[in-house]
C-alpha positions as a LaTeX table, in Angstrom:
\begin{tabular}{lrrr}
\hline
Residue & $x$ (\AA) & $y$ (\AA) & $z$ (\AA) \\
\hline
Unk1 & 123.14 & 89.78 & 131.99 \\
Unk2 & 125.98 & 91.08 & 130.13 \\
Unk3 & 126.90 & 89.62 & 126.27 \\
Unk4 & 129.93 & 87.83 & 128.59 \\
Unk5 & 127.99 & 86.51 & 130.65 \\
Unk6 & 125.55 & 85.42 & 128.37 \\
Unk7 & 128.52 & 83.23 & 126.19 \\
Unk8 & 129.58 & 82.03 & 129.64 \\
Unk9 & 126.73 & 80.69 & 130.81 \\
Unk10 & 125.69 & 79.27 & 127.43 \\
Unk11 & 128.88 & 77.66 & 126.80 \\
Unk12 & 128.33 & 76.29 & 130.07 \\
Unk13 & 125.38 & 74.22 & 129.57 \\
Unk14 & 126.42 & 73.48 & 125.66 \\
Unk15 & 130.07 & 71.82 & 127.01 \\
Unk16 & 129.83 & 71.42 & 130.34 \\
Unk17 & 133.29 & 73.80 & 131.18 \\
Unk18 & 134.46 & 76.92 & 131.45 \\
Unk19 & 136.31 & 77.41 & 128.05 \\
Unk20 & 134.21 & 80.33 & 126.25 \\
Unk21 & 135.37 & 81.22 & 122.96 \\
Unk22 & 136.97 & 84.06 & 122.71 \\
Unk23 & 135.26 & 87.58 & 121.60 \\
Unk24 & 135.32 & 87.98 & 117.73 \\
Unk25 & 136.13 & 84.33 & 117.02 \\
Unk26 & 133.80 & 82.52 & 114.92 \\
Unk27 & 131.84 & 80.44 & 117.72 \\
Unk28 & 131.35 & 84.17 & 119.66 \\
Unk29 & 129.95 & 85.77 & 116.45 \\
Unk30 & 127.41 & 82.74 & 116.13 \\
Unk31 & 126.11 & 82.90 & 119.64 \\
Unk32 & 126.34 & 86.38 & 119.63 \\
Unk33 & 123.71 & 85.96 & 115.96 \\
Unk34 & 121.48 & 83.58 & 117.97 \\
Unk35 & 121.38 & 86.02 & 120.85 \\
Unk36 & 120.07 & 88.27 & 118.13 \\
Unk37 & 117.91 & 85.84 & 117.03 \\
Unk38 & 116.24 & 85.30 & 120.17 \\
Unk39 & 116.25 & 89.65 & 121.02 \\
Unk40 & 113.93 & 89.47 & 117.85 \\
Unk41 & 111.30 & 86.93 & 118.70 \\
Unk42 & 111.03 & 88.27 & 122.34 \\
Unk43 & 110.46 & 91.73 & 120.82 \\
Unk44 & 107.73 & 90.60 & 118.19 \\
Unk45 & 105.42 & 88.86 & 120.54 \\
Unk46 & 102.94 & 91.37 & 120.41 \\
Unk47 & 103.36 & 92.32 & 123.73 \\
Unk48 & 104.71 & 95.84 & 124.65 \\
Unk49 & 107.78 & 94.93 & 127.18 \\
Unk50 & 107.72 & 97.59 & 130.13 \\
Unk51 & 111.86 & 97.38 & 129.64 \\
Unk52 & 110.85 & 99.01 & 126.07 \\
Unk53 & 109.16 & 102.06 & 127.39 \\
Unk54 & 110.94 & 105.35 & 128.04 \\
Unk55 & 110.96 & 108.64 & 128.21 \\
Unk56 & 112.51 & 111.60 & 126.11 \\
Unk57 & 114.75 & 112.81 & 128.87 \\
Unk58 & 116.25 & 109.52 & 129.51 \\
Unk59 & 116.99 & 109.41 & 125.72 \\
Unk60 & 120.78 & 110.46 & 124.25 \\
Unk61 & 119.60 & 111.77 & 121.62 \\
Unk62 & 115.99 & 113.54 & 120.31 \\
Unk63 & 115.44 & 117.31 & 120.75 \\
Unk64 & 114.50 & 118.06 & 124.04 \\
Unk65 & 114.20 & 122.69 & 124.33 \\
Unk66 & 111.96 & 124.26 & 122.60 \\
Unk67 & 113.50 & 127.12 & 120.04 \\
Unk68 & 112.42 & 129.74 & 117.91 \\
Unk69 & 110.75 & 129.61 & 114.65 \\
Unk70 & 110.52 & 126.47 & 114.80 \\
Unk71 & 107.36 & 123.46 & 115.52 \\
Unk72 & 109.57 & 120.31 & 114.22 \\
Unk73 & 111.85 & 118.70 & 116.43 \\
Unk74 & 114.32 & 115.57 & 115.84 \\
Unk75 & 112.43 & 112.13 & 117.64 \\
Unk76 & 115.60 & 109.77 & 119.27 \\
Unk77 & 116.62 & 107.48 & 116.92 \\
Unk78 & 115.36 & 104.56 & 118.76 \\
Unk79 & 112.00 & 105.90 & 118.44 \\
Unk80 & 108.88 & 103.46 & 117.37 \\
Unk81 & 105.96 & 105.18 & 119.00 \\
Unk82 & 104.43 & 107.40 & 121.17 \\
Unk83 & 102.73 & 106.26 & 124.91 \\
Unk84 & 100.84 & 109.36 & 126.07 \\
Unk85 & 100.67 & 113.15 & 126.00 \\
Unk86 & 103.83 & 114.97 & 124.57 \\
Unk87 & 104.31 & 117.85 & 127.34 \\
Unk88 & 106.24 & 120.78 & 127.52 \\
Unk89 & 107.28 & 122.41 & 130.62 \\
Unk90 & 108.35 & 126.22 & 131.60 \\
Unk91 & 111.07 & 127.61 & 134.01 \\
Unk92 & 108.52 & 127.53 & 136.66 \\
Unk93 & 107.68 & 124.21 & 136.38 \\
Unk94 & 104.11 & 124.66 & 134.44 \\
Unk95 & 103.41 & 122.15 & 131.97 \\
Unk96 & 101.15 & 122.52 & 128.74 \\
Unk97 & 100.03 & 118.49 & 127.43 \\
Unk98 & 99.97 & 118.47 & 123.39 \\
Unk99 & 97.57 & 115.69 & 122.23 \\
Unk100 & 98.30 & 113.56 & 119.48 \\
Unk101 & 96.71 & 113.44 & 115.82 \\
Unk102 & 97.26 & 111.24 & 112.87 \\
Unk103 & 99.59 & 112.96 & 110.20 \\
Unk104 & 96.44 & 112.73 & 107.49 \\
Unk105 & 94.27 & 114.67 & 110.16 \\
Unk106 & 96.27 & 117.46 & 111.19 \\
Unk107 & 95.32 & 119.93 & 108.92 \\
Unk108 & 92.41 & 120.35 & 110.34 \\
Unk109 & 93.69 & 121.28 & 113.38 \\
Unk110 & 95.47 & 124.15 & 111.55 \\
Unk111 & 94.83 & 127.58 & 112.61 \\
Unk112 & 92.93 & 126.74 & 115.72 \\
Unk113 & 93.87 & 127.10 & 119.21 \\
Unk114 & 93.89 & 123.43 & 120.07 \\
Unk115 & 97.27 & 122.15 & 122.09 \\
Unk116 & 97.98 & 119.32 & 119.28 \\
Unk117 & 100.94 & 117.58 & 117.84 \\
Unk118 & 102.03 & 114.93 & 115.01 \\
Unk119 & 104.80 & 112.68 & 114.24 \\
Unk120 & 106.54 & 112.28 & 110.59 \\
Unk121 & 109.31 & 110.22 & 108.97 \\
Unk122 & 110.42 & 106.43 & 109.41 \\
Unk123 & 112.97 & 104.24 & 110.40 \\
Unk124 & 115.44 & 105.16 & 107.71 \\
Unk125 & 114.83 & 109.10 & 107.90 \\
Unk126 & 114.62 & 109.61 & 111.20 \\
Unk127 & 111.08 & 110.79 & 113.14 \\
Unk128 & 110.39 & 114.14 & 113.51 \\
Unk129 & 107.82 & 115.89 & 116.20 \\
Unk130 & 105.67 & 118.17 & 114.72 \\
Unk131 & 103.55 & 121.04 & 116.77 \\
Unk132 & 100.61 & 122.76 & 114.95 \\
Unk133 & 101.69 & 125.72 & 116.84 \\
Unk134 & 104.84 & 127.37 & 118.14 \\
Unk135 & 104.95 & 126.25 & 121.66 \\
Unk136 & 106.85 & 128.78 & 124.24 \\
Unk137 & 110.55 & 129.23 & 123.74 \\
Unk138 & 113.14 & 127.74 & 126.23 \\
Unk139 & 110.65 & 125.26 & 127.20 \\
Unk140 & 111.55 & 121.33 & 127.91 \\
Unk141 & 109.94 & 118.88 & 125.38 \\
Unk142 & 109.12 & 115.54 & 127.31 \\
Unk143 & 107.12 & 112.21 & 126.51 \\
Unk144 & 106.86 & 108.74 & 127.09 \\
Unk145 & 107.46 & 106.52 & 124.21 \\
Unk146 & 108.08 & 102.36 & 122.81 \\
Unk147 & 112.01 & 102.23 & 121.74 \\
Unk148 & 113.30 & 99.85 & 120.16 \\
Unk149 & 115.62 & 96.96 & 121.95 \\
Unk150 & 119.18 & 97.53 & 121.93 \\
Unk151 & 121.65 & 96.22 & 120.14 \\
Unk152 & 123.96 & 93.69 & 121.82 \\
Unk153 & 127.38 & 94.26 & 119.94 \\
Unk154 & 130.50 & 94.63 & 122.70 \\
Unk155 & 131.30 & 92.37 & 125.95 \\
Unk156 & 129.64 & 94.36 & 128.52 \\
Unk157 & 125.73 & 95.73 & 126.96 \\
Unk158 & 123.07 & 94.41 & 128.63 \\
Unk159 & 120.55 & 92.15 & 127.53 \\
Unk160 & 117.06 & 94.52 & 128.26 \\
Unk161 & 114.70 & 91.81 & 128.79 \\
Unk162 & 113.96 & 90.98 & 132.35 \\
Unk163 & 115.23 & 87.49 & 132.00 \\
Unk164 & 118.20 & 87.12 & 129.49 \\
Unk165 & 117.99 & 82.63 & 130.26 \\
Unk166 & 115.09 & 82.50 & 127.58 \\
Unk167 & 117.64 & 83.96 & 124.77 \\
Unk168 & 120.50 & 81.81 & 126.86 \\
Unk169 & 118.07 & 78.67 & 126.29 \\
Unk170 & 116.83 & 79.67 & 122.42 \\
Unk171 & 120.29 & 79.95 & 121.65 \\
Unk172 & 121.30 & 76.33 & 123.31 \\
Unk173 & 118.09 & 75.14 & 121.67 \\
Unk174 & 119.64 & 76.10 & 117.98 \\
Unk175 & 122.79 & 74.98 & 118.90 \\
Unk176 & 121.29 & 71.64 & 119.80 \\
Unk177 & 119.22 & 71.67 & 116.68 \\
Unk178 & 121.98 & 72.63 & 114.13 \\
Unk179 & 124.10 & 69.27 & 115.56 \\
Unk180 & 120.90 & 66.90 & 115.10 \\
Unk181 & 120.60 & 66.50 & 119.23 \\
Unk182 & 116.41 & 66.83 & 118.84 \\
Unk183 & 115.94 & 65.52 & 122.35 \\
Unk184 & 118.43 & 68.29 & 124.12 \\
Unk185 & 116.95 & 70.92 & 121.83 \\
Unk186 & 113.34 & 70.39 & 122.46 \\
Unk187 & 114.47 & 70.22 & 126.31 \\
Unk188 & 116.27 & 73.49 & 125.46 \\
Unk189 & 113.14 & 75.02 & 123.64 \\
Unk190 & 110.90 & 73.84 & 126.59 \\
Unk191 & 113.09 & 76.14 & 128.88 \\
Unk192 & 113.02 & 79.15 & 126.40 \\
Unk193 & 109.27 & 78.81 & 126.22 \\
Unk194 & 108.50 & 78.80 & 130.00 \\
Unk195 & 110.74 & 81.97 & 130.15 \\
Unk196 & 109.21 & 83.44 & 128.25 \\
Unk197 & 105.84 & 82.81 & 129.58 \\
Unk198 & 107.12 & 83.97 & 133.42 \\
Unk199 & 108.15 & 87.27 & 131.54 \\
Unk200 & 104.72 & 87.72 & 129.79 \\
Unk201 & 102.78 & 86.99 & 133.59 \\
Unk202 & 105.19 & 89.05 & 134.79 \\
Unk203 & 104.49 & 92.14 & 132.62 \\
Unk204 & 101.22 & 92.59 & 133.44 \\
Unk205 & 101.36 & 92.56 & 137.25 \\
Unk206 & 101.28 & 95.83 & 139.32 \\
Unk207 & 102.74 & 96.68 & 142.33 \\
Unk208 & 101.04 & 95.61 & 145.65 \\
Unk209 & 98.07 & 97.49 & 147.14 \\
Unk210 & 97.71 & 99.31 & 143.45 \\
Unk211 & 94.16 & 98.19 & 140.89 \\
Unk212 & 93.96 & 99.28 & 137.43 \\
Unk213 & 91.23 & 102.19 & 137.11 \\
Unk214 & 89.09 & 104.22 & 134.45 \\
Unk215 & 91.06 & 106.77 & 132.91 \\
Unk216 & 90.36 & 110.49 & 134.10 \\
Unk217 & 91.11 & 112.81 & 131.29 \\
Unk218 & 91.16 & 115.91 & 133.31 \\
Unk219 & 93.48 & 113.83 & 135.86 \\
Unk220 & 95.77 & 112.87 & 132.44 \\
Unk221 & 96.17 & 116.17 & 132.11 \\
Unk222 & 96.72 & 117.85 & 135.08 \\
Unk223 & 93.79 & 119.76 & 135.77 \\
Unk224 & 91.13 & 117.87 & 137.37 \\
Unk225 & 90.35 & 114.26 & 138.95 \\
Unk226 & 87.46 & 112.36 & 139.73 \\
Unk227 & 84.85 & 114.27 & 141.48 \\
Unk228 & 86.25 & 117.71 & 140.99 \\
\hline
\end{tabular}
């Protein structure tokens, strides 16, 4: 669902017709705020959306080739936290996993010939990707990583969660709420709530004919499985 069709639909349901306000009048910015508003709470559920994971190559920013004299590397700037191995892969395809150590911890894993990386920085700075040791030059830097949402500013971005109708029905529930109508915004609220609960069941379930399993390090990292 696009931000227009997000103030279409919700307009919708608040009048009853077809006459949206216009994008950048007062009424747009509002709904556009609760929209926002509603981004927020789905985000901060404590849940970890699978629309919010990515990976480094899908990113448009973030360093992504290896260079010389050099072991820290820009993070995208949509970066919150890491989901696996950081890997780094050659020209013919061979790929070298760097685990992952707290920042406090990684001087101990100075000096030693352990495959290991770190993350710096913050929100405002900027992350940064630090390897304890020079990996191979003219290699591609990949990982999987937790971004955060994006920000819903022109007519056509997309709302990223898998069903935009619970921010459509927060927002109507405010709406509701700001002009005293308690029994059309708990109605409203009721909506957003179910939505949000259908998104939450729906997060969790895997693809048919597939079972969650033990982890396998060696498998994690390429060079083994169970039973080898």
């Amino acid at each position: 669902m696009t931000l227009t069709e997000f103030q279409t639909s919700l307009h919708a349901l608040y009048r009853g017709n077809g006459s949206t306000p216009v994008d950048g009048s007062v009424e747009w910015n509002y709904r556009e705020a609760l929209l926002d508003a509603a981004i927020n709470m789905w985000d901060n559920q404590g849940y970890m959306w699978n629309e919010l994971w990515t990976t480094l190559s899908d990113a448009s920013d973030g360093d992504k080739t290896v260079v010389a004299s050099t072991t820290e590397y820009d993070m995208p700037t949509n970066f919150r936290f890491l989901g696996s191995f950081v890997r780094t892969t050659n020209s013919d395809g061979g790929n070298t996993f760097y685990t992952i150590v707290q920042p406090q911890d990684s001087e101990a894993f100075k000096n030693t010939s352990t495959a290991s990386c770190f993350v710096t920085g913050n929100k405002s700075a900027g992350f940064i990707l630090n390897f304890m040791q020079q990996p191979a030059v003219g290699e591609t830097i990949n990982y999987p990583y937790y971004k955060e949402p994006e920000s819903i500013t022109t007519s056509t971005d997309v709302i990223e969660m898998a069903d935009a109708y619970f921010a459509l029905y927060f927002a109507l529930a405010k709406m509701h709420e700001r002009e005293g109508a308690g029994d059309r915004a708990r109605a409203a609220f009721s909506m957003a709530d179910e939505k949000l609960k259908q998104m939450k069941r729906r997060n969790i379930m895997l693809p048919n004919s597939q079972s969650n399993k033990a982890k396998d390090r060696d498998y994690e990292l390429g060079t083994g499985g169970f039973g080898r």
